[in-house]
C-alpha positions as CSV (number, residue, x, y, z in Angstrom):
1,X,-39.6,-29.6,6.5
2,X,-38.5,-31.0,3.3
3,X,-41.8,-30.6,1.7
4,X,-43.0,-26.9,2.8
5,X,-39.0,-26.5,1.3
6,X,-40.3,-27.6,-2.2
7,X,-43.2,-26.1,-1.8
8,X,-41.1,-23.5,-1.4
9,X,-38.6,-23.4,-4.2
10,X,-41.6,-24.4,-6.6
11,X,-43.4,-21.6,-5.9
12,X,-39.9,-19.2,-6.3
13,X,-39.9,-21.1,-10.0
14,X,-43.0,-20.2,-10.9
15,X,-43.0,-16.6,-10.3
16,X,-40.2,-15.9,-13.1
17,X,-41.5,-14.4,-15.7
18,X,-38.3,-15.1,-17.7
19,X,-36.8,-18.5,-19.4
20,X,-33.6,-18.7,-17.1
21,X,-31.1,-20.5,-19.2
22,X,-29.9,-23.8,-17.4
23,X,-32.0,-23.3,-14.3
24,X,-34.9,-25.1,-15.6
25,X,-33.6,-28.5,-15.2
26,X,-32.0,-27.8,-11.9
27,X,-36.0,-26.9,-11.1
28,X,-36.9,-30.5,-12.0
29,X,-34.0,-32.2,-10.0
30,X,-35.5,-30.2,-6.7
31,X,-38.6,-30.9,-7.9
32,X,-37.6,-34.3,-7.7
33,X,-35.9,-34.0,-4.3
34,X,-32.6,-34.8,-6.2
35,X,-31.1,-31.7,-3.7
36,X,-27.7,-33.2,-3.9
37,X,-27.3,-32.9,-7.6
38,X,-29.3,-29.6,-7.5
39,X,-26.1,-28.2,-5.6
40,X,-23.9,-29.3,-7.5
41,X,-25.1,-27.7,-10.4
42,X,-25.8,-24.4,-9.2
43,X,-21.8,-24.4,-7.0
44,X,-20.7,-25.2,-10.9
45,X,-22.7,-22.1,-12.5
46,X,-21.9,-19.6,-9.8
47,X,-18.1,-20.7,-10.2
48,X,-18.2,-20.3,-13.7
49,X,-18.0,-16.8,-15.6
50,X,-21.3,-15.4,-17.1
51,X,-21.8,-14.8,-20.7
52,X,-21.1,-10.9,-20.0
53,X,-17.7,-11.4,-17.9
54,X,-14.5,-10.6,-19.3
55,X,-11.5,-13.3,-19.4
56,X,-8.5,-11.7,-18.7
57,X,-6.4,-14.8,-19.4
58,X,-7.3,-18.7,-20.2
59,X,-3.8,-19.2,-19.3
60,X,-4.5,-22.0,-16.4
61,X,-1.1,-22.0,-15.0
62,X,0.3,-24.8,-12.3
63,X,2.1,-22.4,-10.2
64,X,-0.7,-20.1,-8.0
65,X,-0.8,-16.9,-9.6
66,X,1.0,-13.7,-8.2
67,X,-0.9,-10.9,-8.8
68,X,-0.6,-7.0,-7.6
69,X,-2.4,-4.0,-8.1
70,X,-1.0,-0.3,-8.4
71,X,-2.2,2.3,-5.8
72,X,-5.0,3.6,-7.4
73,X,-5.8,0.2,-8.7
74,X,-6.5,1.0,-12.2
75,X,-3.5,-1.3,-13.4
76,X,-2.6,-5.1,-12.7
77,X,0.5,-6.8,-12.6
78,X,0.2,-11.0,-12.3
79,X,2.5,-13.9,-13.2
80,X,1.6,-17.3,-15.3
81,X,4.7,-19.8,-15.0
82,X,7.5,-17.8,-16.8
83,X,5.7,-15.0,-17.8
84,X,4.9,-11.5,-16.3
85,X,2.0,-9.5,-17.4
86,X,0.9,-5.5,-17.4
87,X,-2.6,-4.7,-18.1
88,X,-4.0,-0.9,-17.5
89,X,-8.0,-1.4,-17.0
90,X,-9.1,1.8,-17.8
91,X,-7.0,1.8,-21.2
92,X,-6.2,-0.9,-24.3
93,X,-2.5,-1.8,-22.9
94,X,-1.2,-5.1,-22.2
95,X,2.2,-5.9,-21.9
96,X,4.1,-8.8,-21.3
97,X,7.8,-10.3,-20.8
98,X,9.0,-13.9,-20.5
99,X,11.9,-14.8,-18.3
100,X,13.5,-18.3,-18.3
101,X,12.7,-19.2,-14.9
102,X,9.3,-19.5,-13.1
103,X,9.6,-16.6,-10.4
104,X,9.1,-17.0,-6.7
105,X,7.6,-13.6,-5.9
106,X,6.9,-10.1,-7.6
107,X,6.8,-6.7,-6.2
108,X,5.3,-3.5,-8.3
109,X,5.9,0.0,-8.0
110,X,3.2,2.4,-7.1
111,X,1.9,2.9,-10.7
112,X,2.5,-0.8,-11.6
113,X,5.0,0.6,-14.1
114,X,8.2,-1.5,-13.0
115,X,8.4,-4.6,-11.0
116,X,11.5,-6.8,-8.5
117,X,10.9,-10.6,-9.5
118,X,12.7,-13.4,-7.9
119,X,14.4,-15.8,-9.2
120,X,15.7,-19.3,-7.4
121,X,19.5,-20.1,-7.9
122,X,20.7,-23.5,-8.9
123,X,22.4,-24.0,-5.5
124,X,18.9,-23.2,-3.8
125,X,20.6,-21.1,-1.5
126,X,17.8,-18.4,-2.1
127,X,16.6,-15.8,-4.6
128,X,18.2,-13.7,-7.3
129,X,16.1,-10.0,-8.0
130,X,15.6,-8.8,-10.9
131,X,14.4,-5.4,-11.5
132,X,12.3,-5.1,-15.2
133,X,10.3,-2.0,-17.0
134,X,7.2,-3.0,-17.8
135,X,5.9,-1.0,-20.3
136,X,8.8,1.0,-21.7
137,X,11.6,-2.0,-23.9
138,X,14.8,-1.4,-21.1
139,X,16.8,-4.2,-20.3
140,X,16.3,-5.9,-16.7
141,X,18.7,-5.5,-14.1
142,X,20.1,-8.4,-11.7
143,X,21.0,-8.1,-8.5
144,X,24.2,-9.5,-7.3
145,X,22.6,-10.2,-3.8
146,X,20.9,-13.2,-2.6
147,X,17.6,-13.1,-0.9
148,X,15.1,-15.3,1.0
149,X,12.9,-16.9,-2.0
150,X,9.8,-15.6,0.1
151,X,10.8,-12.0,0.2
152,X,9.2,-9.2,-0.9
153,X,10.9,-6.6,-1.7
154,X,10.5,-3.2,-3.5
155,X,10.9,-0.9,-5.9
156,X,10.4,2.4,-6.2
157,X,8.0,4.8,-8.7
158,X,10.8,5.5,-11.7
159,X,12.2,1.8,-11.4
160,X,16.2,2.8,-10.2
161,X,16.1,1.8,-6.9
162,X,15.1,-1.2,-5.2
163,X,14.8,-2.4,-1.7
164,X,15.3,-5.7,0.1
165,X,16.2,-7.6,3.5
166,X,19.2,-9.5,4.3
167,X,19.5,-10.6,7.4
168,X,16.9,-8.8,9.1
169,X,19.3,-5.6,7.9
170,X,17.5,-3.0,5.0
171,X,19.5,-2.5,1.7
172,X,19.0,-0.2,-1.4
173,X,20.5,-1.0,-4.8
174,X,20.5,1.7,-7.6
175,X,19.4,-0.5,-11.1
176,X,22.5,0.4,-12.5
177,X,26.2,0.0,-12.7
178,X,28.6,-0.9,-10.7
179,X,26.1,-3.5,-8.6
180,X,26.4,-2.1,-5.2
181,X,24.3,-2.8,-2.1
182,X,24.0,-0.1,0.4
183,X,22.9,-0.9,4.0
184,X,20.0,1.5,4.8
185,X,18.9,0.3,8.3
186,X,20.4,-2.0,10.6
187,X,18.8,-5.4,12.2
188,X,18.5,-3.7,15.3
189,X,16.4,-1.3,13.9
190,X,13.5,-4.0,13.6
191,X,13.3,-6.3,16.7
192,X,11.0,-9.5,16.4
193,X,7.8,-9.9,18.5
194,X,9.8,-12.4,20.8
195,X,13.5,-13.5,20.8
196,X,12.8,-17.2,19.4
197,X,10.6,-15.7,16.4
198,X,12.6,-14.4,13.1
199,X,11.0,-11.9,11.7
200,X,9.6,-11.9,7.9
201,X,9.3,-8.6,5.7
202,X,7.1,-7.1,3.3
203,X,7.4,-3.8,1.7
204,X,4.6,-1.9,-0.1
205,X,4.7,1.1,-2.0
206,X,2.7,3.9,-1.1
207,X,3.1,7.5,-3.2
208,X,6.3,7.4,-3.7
209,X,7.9,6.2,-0.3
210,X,6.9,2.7,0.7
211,X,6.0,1.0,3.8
212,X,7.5,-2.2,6.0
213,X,5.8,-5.0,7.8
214,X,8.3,-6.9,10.2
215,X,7.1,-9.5,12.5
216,X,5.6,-13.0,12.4
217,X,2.4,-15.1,13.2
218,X,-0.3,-12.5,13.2
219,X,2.3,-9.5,15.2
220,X,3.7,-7.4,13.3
221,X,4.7,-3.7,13.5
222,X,4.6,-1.6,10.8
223,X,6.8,1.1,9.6
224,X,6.8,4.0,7.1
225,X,10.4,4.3,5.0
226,X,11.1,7.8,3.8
227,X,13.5,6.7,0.8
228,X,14.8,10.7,0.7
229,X,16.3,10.3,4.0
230,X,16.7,6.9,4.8
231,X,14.8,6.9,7.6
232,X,12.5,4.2,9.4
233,X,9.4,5.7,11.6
234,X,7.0,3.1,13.2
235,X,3.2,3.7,12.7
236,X,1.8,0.4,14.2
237,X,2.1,-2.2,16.5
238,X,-0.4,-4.1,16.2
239,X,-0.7,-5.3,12.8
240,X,-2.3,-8.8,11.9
241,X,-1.7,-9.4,8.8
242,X,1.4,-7.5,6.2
243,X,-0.7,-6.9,3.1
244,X,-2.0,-3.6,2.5
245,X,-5.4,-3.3,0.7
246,X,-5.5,-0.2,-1.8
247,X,-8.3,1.7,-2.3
248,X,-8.2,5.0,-4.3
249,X,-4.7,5.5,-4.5
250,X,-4.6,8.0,-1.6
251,X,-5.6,5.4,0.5
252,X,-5.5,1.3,1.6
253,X,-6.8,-0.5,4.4
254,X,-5.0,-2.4,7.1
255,X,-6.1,-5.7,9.3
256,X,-5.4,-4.4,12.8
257,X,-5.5,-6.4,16.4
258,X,-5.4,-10.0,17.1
259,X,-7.6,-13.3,16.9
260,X,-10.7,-12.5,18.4
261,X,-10.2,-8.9,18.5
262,X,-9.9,-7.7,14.8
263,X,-9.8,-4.3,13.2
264,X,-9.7,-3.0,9.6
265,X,-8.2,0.0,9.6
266,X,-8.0,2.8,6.7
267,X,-4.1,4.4,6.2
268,X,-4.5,7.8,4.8
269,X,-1.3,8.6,2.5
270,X,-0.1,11.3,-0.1
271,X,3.3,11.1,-2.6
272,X,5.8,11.6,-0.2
273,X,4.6,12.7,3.2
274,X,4.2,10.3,6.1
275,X,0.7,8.2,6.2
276,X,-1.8,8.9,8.7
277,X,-3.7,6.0,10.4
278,X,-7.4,6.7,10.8
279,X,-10.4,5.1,12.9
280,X,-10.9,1.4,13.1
281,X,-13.5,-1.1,12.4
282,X,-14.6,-4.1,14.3
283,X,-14.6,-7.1,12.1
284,X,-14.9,-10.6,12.3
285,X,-12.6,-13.5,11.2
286,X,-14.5,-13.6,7.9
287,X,-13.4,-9.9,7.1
288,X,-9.8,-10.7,7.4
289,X,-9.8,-10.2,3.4
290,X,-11.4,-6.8,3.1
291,X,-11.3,-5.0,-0.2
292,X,-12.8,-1.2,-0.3
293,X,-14.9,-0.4,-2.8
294,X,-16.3,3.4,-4.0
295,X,-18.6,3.6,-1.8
296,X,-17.1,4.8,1.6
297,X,-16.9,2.2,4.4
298,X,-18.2,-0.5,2.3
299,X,-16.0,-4.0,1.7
300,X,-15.8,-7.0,-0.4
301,X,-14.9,-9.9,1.6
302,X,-15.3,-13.7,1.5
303,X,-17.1,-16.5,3.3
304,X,-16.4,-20.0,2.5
305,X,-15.6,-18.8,-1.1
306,X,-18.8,-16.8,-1.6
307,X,-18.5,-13.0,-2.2
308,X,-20.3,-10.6,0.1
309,X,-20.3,-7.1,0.5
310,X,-20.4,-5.4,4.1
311,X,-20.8,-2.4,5.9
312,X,-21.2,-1.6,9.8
313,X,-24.4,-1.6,11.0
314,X,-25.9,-3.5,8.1
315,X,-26.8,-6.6,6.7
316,X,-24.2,-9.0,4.4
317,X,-25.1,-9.1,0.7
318,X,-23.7,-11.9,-1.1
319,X,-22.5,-11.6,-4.4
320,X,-23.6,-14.5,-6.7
321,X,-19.7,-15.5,-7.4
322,X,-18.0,-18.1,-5.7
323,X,-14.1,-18.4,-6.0
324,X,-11.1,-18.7,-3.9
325,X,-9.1,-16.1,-4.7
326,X,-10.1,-12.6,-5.6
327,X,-9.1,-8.7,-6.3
328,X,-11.0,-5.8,-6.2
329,X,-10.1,-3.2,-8.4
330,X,-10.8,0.0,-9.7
331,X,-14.4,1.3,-10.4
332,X,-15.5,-1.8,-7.9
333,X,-14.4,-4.2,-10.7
334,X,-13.7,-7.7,-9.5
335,X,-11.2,-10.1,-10.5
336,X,-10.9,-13.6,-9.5
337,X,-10.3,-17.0,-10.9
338,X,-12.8,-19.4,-11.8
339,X,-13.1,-22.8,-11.5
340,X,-11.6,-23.8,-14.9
341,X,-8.6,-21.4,-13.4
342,X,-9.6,-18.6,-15.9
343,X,-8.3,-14.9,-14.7
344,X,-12.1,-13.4,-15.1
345,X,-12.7,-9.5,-14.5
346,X,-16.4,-8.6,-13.8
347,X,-18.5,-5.8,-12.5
348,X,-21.4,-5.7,-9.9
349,X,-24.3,-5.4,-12.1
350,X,-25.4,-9.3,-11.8
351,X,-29.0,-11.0,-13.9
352,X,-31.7,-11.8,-12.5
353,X,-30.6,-15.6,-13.2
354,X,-27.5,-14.6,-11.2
355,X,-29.4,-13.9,-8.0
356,X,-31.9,-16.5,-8.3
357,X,-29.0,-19.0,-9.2
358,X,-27.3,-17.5,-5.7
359,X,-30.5,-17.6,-3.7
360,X,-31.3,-21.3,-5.3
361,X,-27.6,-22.3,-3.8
362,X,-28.5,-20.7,-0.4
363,X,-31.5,-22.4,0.1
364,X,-30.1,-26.0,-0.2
365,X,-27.1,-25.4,1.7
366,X,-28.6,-24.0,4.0
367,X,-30.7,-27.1,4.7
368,X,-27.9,-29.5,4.8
């Protein structure tokens, strides 16, 4: 087996026509049956950005990343230790500001325009929010309330109003003076899956109202807030996972159902008016990270940190990138960290030396 495998891979080598840089020598170590070393390489080159990626920061930071796109994702919002940072993809603008504190979690509005950053108090008896402009020069707004360190909040398109939980009760707070916290929604608006689970919360902006996921575990329901009246309407009970992922800023895509019986499911939604959910698609547990890209019904997911793009009905095709944490953003542009912990943004026209560097890396795993 081993030998009709070199026989194999030889043969592969020799029909390139091209001098593949660094691929060469890994030829020689399978030619020499040195397959261990062979991976290694290769798991090292298609972790590692290309000569025609685009670093978006060398910043390598200790604390994992938060990172959030706007609706249509044409802007990204992402943290690095004490610093918050606005870029706009399809235009030159970067902006940045620097808090004192490393933040515990970041919220964006629906343009990316203004954000609600926690901050941990001395006491550790939770969070402080902070609501900050990002791209005009205003000063940031502190909350007076205290909030669960894992919370995400929200806040709205123009940046004046922000939303949070305290227990298990909804509040808005205007960005202004006098710091007041208004009680929206009761607890007993959103009951847990079952009496011994507390619920946890996520708000996402959608248009310009925003909506809630409340449960725990892999059940959660998930409601639409209508922030002109104050209002709560539930849209789903059956959600598996509270993240939302956006597709062309009318649109996102839920994970519906339950282990073993999993759905991605596409939410419909305009500026103010309440979302729509459409048909669903069987997926596996592979598919629980399912980014939309341009091309209708078509997803980037991940497999054991390989990058493959799917479809119903049709075959996987892997992407020759392997990382553990990715985005998809507009114009099918990825984002993802490499293994040096590089923010990298890249599109989906790959070499030659890409793909045969992937299909190299197949074959020998493959054969372990």
């Amino acid at each position: 087996m081993k030998l009709l495998f070199l026989i194999f891979l030889v043969f592969f080598s020799s029909c390139s026509e091209e001098t593949e840089e660094g691929l060469e020598s890994i030829d020689r170590l399978i030619e020499d049956e040195k397959y261990d070393i062979a991976k290694d390489r290769l798991k090292e080159k298609l972790s590692s950005r290309r000569k025609q990626d685009e670093v978006i920061s060398r910043k390598r930071p200790v604390e994992p990343r938060f990172l959030e796109l706007s609706n249509d994702r044409n802007r990204i919002v992402w943290t690095e230790e004490k610093t918050i940072i606005f870029r706009d993809l399809a235009n030159p603008l970067v902006k940045t500001v620097v808090f004192s504190q490393v933040p515990s979690n970041l919220s964006i509005s629906s343009d990316a325009e203004h954000a609600v950053v926690s901050f941990p108090l001395p006491s550790g008896a939770g969070c402080r929010l902070v609501a900050v402009s990002l791209v005009e020069a205003k000063e940031s707004y502190m909350s007076n309330s205290y909030v669960s360190c894992s919370h995400h909040g929200a806040i709205n398109y123009d940046g004046n109003m922000i939303y949070y939980f305290i227990d298990d009760s909804l509040y808005s707070e205007k960005t202004s003076e006098p710091k007041t916290a208004k009680l929206i929604l009761d607890k007993k608006n959103f009951p847990p899956p079952a009496e011994s689970i507390k619920n946890r919360y996520r708000i996402f902006p959608i248009g310009k109202t925003f909506v809630i996921f409340s449960g725990n575990g892999g059940s959660y329901k998930l409601y639409w807030l209508d922030p002109k009246k104050n209002t709560i309407e539930l849209l789903s009970e059956e959600i598996a996972t509270p993240k939302i992922y956006y597709g062309t800023g009318k649109n996102g895509y839920l994970i519906v159902g339950k282990i073993g019986d999993l759905y991605i499911q596409e939410m419909k939604f305009s500026a103010f008016g309440k979302p729509l959910l459409s048909r669903k698609i069987s997926i596996g547990p592979e598919e629980t990270i399912s980014w939309p890209i341009s091309v209708p019904d078509e997803f980037i997911s991940t497999d054991k940190g390989t990058l493959f793009l799917w479809t119903v009905g049709k075959k996987r095709k892997r992407y020759p990138i392997l990382a553990s944490r990715f985005w998809v953003a507009a114009r099918d542009q990825i984002i993802y960290e490499d293994k040096l912990n590089d923010l990298v943004l890249v599109n989906l026209d790959f070499s030659e030396t890409d793909w045969r560097t992937l299909e190299l890396y197949k074959n020998l795993t493959e054969t372990d």
